[in-house]
C-alpha positions in Angstrom: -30.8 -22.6 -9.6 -28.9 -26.1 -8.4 -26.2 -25.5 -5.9 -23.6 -27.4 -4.7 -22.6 -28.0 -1.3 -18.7 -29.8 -0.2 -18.5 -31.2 3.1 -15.2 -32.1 2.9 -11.9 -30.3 3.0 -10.1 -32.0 0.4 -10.9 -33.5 -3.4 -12.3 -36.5 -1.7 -14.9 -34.4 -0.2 -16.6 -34.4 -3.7 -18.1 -37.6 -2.9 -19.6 -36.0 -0.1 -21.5 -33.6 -2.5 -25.4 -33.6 -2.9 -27.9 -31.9 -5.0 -29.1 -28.7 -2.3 -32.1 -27.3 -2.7 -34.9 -24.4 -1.0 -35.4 -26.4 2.6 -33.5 -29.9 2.1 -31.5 -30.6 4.8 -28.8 -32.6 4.9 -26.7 -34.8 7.4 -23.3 -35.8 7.2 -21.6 -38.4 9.0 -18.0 -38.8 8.8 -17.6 -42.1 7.9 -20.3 -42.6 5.5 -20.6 -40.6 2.2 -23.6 -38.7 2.1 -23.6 -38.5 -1.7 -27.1 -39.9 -3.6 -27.2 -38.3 -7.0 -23.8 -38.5 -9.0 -20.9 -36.4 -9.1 -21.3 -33.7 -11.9 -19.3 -34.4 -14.8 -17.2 -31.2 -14.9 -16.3 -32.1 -11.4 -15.4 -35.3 -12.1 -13.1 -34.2 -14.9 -11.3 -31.8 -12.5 -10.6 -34.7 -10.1 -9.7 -36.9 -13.0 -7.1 -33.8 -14.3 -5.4 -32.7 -10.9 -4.5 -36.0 -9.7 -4.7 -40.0 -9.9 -5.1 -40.9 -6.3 -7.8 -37.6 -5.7 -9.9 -39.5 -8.6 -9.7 -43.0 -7.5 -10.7 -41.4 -3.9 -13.6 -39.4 -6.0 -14.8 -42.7 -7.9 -14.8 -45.3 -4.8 -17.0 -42.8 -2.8 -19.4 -42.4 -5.8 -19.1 -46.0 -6.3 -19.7 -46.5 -2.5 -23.2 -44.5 -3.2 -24.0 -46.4 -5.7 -23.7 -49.6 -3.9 -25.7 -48.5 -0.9 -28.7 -47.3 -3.4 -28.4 -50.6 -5.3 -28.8 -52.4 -1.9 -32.0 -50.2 -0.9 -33.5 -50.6 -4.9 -32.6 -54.5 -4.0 -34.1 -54.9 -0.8 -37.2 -53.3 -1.3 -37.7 -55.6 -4.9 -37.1 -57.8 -2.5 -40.1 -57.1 0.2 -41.9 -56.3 -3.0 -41.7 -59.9 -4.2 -42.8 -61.4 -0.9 -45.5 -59.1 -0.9 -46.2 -60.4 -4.4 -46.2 -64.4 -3.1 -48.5 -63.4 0.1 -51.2 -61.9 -2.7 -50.6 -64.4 -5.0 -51.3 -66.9 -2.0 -54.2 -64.8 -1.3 -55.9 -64.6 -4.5 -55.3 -68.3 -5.2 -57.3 -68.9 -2.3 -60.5 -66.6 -3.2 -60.5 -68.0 -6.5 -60.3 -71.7 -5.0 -63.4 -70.3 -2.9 -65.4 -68.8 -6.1 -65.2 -65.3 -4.6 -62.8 -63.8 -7.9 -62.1 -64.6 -11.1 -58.9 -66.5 -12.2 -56.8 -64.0 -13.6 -56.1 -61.8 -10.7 -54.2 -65.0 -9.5 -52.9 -65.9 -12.9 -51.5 -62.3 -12.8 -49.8 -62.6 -9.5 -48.6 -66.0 -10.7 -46.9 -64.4 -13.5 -44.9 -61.8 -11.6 -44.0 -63.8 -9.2 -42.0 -66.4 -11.3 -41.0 -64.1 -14.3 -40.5 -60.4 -13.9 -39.9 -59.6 -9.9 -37.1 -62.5 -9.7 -35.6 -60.9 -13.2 -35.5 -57.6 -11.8 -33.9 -59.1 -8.7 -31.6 -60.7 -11.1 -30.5 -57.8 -12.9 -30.2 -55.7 -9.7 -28.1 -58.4 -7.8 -25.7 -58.1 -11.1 -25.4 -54.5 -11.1 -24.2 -54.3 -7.6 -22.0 -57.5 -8.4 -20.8 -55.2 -10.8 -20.2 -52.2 -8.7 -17.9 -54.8 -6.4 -15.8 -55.4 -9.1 -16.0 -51.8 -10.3 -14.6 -50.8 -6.9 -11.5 -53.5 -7.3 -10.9 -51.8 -10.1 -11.0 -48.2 -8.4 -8.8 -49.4 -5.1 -6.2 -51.2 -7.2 -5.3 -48.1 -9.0 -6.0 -46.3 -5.7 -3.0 -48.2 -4.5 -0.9 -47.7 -7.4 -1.0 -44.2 -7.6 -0.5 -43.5 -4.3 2.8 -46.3 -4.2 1.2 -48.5 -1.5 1.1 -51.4 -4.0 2.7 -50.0 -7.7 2.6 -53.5 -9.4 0.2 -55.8 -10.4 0.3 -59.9 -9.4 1.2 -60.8 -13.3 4.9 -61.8 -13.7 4.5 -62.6 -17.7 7.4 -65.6 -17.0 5.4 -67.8 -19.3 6.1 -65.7 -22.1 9.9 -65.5 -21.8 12.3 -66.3 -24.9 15.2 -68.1 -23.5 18.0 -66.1 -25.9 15.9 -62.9 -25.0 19.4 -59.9 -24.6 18.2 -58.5 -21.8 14.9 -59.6 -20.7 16.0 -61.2 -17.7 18.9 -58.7 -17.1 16.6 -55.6 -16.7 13.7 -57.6 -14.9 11.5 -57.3 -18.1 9.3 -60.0 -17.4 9.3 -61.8 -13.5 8.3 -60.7 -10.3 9.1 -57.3 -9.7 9.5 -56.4 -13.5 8.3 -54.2 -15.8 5.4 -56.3 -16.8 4.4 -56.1 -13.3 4.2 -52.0 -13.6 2.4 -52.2 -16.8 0.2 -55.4 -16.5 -3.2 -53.6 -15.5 -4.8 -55.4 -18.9 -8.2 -57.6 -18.4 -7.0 -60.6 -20.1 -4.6 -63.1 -20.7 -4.2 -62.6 -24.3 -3.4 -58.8 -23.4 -0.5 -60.1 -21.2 1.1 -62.4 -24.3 0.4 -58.9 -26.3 2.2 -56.6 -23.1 5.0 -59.1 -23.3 6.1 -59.1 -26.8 5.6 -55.6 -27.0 8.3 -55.3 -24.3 10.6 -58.4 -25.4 10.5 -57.0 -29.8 10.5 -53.5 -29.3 9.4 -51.3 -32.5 10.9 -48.8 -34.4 10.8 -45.0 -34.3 7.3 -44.4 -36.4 5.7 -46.8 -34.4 6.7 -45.5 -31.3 5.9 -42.0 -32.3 2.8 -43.4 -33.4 1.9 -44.7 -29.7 2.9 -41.9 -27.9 0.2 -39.8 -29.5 -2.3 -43.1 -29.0 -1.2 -42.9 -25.0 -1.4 -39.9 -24.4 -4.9 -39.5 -26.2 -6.2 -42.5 -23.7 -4.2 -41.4 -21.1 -7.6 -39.0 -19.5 -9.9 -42.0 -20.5 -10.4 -43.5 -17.0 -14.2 -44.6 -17.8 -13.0 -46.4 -21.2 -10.5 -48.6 -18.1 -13.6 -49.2 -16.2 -15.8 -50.7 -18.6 -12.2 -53.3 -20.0 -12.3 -53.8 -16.2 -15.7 -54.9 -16.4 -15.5 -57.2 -19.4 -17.3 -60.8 -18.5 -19.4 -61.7 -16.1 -17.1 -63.0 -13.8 -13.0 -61.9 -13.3 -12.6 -65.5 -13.6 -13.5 -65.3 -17.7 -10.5 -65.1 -19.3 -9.4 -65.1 -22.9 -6.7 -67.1 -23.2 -3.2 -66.3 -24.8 -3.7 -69.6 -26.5 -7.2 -71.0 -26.2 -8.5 -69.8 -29.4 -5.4 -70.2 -31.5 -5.3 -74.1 -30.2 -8.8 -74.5 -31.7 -8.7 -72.6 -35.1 -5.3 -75.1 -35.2 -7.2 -78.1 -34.7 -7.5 -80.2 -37.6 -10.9 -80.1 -39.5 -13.5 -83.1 -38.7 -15.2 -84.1 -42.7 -18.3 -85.2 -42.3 -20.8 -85.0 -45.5 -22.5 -82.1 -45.9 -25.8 -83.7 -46.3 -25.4 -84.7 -42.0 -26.6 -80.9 -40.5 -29.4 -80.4 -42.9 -30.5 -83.8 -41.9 -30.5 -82.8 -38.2 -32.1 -80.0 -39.1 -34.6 -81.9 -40.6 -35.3 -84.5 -38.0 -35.6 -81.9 -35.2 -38.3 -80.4 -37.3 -40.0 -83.2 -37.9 -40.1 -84.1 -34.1 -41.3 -80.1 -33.2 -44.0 -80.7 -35.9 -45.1 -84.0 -34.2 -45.7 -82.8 -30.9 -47.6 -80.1 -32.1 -49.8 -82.0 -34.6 -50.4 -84.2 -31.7 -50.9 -81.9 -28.9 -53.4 -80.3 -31.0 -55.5 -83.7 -31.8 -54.5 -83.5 -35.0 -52.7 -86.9 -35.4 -53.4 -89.8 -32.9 -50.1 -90.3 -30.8 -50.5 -94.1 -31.6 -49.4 -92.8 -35.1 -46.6 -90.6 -34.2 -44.6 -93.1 -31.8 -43.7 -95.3 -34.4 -42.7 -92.0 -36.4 -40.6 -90.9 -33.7 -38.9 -93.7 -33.6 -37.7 -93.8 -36.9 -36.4 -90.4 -36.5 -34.5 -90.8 -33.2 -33.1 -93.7 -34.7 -31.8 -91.6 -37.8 -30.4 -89.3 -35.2 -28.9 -92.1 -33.3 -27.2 -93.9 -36.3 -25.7 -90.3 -37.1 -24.8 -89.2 -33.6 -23.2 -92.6 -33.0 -21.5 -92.2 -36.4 -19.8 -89.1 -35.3 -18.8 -89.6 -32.2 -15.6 -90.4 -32.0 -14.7 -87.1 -33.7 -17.3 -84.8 -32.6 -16.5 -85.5 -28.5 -12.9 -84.2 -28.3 -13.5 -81.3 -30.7 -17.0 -81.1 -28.5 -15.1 -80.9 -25.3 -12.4 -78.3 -26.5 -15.1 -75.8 -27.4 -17.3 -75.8 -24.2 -14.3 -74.1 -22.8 -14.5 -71.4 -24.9 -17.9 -70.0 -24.4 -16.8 -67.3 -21.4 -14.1 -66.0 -23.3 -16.0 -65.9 -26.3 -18.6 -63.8 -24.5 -15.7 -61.4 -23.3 -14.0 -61.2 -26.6 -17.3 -60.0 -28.2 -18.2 -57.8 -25.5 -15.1 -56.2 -25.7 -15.3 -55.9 -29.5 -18.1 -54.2 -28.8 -16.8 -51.5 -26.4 -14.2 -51.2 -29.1 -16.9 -50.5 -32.2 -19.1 -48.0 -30.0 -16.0 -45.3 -29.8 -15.4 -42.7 -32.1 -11.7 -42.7 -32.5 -9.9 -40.0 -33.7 -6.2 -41.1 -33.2 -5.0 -43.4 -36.3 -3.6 -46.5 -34.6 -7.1 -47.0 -32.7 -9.0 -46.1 -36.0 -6.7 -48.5 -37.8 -7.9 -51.4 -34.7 -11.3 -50.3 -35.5 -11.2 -50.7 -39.2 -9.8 -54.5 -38.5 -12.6 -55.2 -36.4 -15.6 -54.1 -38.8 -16.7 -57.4 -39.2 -16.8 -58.7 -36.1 -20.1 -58.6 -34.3 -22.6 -60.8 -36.8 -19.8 -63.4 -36.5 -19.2 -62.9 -33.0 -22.6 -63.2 -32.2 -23.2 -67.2 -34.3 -20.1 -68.0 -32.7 -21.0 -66.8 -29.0 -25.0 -69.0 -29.4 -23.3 -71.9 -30.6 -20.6 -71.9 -28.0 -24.0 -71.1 -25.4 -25.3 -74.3 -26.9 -22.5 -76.7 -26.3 -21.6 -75.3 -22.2 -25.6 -75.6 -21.7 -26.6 -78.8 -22.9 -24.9 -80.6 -19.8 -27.0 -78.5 -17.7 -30.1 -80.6 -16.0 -32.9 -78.2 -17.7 -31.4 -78.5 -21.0 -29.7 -82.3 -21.0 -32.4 -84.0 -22.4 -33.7 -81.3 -25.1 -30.5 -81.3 -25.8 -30.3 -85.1 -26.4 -33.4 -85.7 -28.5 -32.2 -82.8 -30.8 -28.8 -83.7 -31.2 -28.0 -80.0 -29.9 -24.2 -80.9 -29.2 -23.7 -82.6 -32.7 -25.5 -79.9 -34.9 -23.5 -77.0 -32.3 -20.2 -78.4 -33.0 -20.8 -79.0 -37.1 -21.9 -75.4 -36.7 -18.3 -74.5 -34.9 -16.7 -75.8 -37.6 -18.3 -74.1 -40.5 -17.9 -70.9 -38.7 -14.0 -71.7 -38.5 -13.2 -71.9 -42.0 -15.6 -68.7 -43.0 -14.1 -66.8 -40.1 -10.8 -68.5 -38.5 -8.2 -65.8 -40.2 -11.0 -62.8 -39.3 -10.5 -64.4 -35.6 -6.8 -64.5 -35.2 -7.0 -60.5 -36.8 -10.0 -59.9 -34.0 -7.9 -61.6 -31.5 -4.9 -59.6 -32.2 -6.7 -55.9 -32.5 -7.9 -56.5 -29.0 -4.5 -57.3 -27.0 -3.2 -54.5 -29.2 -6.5 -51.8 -27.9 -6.0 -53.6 -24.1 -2.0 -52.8 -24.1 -2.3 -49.5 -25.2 -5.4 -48.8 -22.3 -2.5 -50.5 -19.8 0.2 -48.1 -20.9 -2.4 -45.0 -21.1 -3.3 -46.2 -16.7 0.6 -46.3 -16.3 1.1 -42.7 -18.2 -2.2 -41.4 -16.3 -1.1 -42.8 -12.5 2.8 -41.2 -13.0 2.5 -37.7 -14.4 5.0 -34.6 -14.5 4.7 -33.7 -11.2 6.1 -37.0 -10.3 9.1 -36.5 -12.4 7.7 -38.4 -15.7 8.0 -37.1 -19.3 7.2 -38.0 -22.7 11.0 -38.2 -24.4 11.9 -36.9 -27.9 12.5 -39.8 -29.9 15.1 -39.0 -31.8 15.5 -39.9 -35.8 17.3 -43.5 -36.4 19.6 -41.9 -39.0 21.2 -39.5 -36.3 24.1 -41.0 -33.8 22.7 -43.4 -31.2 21.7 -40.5 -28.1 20.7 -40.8 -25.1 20.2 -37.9 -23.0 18.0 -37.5 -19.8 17.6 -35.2 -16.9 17.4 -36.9 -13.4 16.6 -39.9 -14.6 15.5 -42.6 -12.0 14.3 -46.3 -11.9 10.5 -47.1 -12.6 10.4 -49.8 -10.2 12.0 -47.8 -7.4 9.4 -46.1 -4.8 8.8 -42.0 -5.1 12.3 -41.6 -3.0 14.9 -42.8 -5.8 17.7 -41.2 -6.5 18.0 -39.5 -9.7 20.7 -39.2 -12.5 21.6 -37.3 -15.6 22.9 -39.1 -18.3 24.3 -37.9 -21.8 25.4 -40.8 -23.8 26.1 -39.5 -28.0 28.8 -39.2 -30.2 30.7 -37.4 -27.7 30.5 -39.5 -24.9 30.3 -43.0 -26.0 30.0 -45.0 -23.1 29.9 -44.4 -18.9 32.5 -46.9 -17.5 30.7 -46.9 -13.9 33.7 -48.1 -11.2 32.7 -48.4 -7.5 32.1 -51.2 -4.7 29.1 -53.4 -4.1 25.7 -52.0 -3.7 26.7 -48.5 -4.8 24.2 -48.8 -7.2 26.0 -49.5 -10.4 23.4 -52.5 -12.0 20.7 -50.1 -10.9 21.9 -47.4 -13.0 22.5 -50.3 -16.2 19.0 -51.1 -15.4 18.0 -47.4 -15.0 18.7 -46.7 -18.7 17.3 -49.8 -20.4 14.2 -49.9 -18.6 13.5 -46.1 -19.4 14.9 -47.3 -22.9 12.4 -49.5 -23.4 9.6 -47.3 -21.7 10.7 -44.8 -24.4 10.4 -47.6 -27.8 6.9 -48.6 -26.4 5.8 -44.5 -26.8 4.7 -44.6 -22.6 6.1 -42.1 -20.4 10.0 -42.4 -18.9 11.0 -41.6 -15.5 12.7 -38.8 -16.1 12.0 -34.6 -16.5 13.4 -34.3 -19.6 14.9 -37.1 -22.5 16.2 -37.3 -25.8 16.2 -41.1 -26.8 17.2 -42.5 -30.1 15.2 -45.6 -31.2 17.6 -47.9 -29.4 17.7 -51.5 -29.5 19.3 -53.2 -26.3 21.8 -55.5 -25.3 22.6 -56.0 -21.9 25.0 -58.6 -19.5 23.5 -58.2 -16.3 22.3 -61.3 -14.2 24.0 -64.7 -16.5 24.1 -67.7 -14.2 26.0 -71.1 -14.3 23.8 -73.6 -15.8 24.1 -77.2 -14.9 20.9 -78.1 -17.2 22.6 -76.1 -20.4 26.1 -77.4 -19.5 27.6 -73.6 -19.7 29.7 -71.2 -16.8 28.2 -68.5 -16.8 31.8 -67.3 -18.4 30.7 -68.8 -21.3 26.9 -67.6 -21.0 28.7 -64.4 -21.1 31.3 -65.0 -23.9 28.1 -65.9 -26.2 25.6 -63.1 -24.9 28.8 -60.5 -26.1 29.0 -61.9 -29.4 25.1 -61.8 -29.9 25.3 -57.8 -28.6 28.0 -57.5 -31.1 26.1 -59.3 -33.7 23.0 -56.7 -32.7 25.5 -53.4 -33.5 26.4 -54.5 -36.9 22.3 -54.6 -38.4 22.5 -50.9 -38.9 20.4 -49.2 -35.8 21.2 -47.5 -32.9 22.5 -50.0 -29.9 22.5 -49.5 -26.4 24.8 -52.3 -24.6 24.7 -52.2 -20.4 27.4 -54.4 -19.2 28.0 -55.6 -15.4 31.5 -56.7 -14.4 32.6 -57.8 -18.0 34.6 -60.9 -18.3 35.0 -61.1 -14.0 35.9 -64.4 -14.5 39.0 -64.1 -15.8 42.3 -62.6 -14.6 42.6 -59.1 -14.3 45.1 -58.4 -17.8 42.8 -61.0 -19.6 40.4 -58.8 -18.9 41.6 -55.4 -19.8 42.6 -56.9 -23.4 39.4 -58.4 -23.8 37.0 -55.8 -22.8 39.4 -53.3 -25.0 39.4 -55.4 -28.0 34.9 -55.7 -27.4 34.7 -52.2 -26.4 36.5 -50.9 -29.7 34.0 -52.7 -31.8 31.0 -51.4 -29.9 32.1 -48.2 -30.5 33.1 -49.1 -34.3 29.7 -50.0 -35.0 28.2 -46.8 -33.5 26.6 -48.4 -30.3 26.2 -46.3 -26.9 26.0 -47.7 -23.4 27.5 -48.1 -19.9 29.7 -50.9 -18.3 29.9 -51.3 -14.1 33.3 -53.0 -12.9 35.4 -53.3 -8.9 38.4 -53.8 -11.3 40.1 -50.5 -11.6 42.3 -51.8 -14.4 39.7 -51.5 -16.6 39.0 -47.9 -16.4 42.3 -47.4 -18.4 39.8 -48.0 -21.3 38.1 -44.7 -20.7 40.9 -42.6 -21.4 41.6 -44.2 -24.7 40.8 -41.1 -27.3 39.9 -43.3 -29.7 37.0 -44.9 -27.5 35.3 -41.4 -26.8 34.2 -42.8 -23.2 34.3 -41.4 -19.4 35.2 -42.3 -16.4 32.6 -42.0 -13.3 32.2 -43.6 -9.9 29.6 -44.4 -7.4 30.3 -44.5 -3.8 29.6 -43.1 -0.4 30.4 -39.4 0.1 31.5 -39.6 4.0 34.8 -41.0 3.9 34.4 -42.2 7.6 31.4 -44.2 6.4 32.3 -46.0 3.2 28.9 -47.7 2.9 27.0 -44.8 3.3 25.9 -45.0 -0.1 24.0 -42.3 -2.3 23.6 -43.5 -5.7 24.7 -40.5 -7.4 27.0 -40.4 -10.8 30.4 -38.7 -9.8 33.2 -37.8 -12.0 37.0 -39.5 -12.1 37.6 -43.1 -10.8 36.5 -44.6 -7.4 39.4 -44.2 -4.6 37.7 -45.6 -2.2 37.7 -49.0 -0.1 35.0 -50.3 1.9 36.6 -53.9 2.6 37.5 -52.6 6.6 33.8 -51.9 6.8 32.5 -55.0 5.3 34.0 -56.5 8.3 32.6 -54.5 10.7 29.4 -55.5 9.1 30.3 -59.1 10.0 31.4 -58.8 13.5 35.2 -59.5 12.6 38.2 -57.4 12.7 41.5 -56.8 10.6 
């Protein structure tokens, strides 16, 4: 019977764990794992269950096996090849000397220039891949455990200048969102990511994804092998790399041209071999291949001009087209049972034949510029016939492409929103919300709700926005934490419409789309005060309310430009038609005037404050919702803060 044997007190122990059997013994040294056969699945699924960090610890030891076995498999292939050369020297020499035959050496010959130095090949890549693979494991190490909760990615290249309220809840940017959900392989993902936050989708389709993440969420390995993807990280596929090409226009040539390459490489192949085997003198052939290379010439130089940009364009697009199909492939070899990834699966049926002409002519084109394949390469026109080939395979496959292309930022941005539901579970204060029908009143209800982008310490809110209570106006000083709260609710809004996991124990959410006035700027370039950035970013909210669905508007300091009974009719007069049009949401102001709006019956809204709850210490803020109005100053403190006095 196998038993097993823990070294360790706690669930990273488990990579400490070793087969144990009748008079093994076994070592353990506290800073190296003693682990050499791998962790039992059941085990593995435990760690994977209980908690992130505890199987990111788990993996990175098994991974840190691994790696050491690799090196020891490596090395000795390595002594074994040397070995290999010394014999091979050796029974070169005896056959030189007529003491053996010649095929010991020829033997010894062959292994040492083919299979020992593939072997080393393929076991240098597999611990190349175990490096990566732990990457992969420390990176969510770091994330779950908050030491380093968001990836590099900003997304800013995807932003839409009149985006409502990407900028204003740090959607996209460093320190955004994108950041907290960006653990995708490629760029195209990102583009996906992004527009998934920036055009966010209706009730179904959220439903929809919340059964799709929370059916990845457990899939850890199916995150390892996207992390894996390529040979290198450095492959890519680009947002817009293969779109540019299918968009290029079409170079005509006649259709007679590639079976006339075809034709002429054939005839040169045939050649060489009628001549190497003495069955046509060479004298003959020479004149022969001249007439053909010169065919090839008069067609290569004909093309030129039209084959060298398009030629160019595609070399670039051999690495990604190796990751998109090996990816493709990862996608075809799972049996799905949740509809939206059966649905992706279904659109990529028809991928891999395709895939795989596409990926050898692309291997064609980046090769023949290398030294061993240049001049092959140029006395069969490889790069003229490759490119032809390119483009026949565009106008069979080019819409199949773009549908390929978009199935796979779709699969990788549901895998990133699965790693962000798996690394922040309920015991952390996450929960899937209710998403409420579109047809009932615009709702938003949550139980200590808190910021995603704040560490494990935030503060935490309840909010009930409905029918009842229309809107929060928030009064209170600077850095209370009113635009934290505004961002508080869109970003967990937003969490919500993309089916992921909001920070919050319990939510009722109705499909809500989002308007917010948070962070407008003057802007010299656009020739607009930010007064009138915020004039137009109102009437585009207001616009938003009157298409029928549920609103949520989040509103910092309305109209703080203007004098304060200016802006009590205005925000009265933009409030009223808010609510009119059924919209929810929360507005932040210092001006106290305003919260006069609040108490208007007809408005259906409620006062609440933020501010310090030691009156002695006015800036002793803790972030939490009170009822009733602020009464406080902190202007006397401020001061102090600044070294001056009253």
């Amino acid at each position: 019977m196998t038993r097993y044997r823990c070294f360790l007190p706690d669930l990273a122990g488990l990579a400490g764990l070793r087969r144990v059997g009748p008079g093994t013994r076994v070592v353990y040294h506290p800073n190296r794992p003693t682990i050499l056969s791998p962790i039992p699945p059941r085990i593995l699924a435990a760690a994977r269950m209980s908690n992130p960090s505890d199987h990111y610890r788990t993996r990175l030891y098994a991974t840190a096996a691994e790696q050491r076995i690799a090196a020891r498999r490596s090395s000795a292939l390595l002594l074994l090849l040397v070995i290999a050369i010394l014999l091979t020297v050796f029974l070169t020499l005896q056959t030189f000397w007529g003491s053996l035959p010649a095929y010991p050496a020829f033997i010894s010959v062959v292994l040492c220039v083919t299979v020992l130095p593939y072997l080393l090949k393929v076991r240098y890549t597999h611990a190349y891949r175990l490096t990566r693979l732990q990457d992969h494991l420390e990176a969510g190490l770091t994330r779950s455990t908050g030491e380093a909760p968001l990836a590099p990615h900003t997304g800013e290249e995807f932003r839409e200048a009149t985006h409502l309220y990407d900028r204003d809840l740090d959607i996209l940017g460093p320190n955004s969102l994108f950041s907290l959900l960006a653990t995708v392989r490629t760029h195209l993902a990102e583009r996906h990511l992004a527009r998934a936050l920036l055009h966010l989708p209706g009730r179904d389709q959220s439903l929809a994804r919340q059964q799709t993440i929370q059916f990845l969420t457990s899939r850890t390995d199916l995150r390892e092998s996207i992390s894996l993807l390529g040979d290198t990280p450095v492959h890519q596929i680009s947002a817009t790399l293969f779109e540019a090409w299918l968009d290029e226009p079409a170079i005509h040539a006649h259709p007679v041209i590639r079976p006339l390459l075809h034709a002429t490489m054939a005839l040169l192949l045939l050649g060489v071999a009628a001549g190497s085997f003495h069955l046509v003198l060479w004298t003959t052939l020479y004149p022969n291949f001249a007439a053909i290379l010169a065919v090839q010439a008069a067609v290569a130089l004909h093309l030129r001009s039209r084959i060298l940009p398009v030629m160019e364009r595609a070399n670039r697009l051999a690495g990604p087209g190796a990751l998109l199909r090996q990816g493709i492939a990862l996608m075809q070899a799972e049996a799905f049972s949740d509809p939206i990834l059966s649905g992706l699966q279904s659109k990529i049926a028809d991928a891999h034949a395709p895939l795989s002409k596409l990926q050898t002519q692309l291997t064609l084109l980046e090769q023949r510029t290398k030294e061993w394949f240049y001049l092959p390469s140029l006395l069969f026109c490889i790069g003229t016939k490759a490119t032809l080939a390119l483009e026949t395979w565009k106008r069979e496959h080019g819409p199949a492409l773009r549908r390929w292309l978009h199935a796979w930022g779709e699969f990788e941005t549901l895998n990133a929103l699965a790693a962000y539901a798996y690394e922040h579970t309920a015991s952390e204060g996450y929960s899937y919300p209710e998403i409420l029908p579109p047809t009932d009143p615009a709702t938003f209800e949550a139980t200590d709700l808190a910021h995603p982008l704040l560490p494990a310490s935030a503060v935490r809110n309840s909010i009930e926005l409905g029918p009842v209570q229309r809107f929060y106006l928030i009064s209170g000083s600077n850095m209370a934490g009113k635009s934290t709260l505004l961002r508080t609710l869109g970003l967990n809004a937003v969490l919500a419409a993309l089916g992921a996991p909001v920070r919050a124990t319990f939510a009722r959410i109705s499909p809500l789309r989002i308007g917010a006035s948070l962070a407008l700027t003057d802007s010299l370039a656009d020739g607009k005060s930010k007064f009138l950035a915020e004039v137009e970013r109102l009437s585009h909210i207001l616009a938003l309310t009157r298409e029928g669905l549920p609103v949520l508007f989040l509103i910092d300091e309305i109209f703080s430009g203007t004098n304060s009974l200016d802006r009590r009719t205005a925000a009265g007069a933009i409030l009223a038609q808010l609510v009119r049009n059924s919209a929810i949401g929360a507005l932040s102001t210092h001006d106290l005037t305003l919260t006069e709006l609040a108490d208007l019956a007809d408005l259906h809204g409620i006062n609440l404050h933020m501010a310090s709850p030691d009156p002695e210490n006015p800036l002793a803020f803790d972030y939490l919702l009170k009822p009733g109005i602020n009464q406080t100053s902190n202007a006397l403190a401020i001061l102090r803060m600044m070294g001056l006095e009253a």
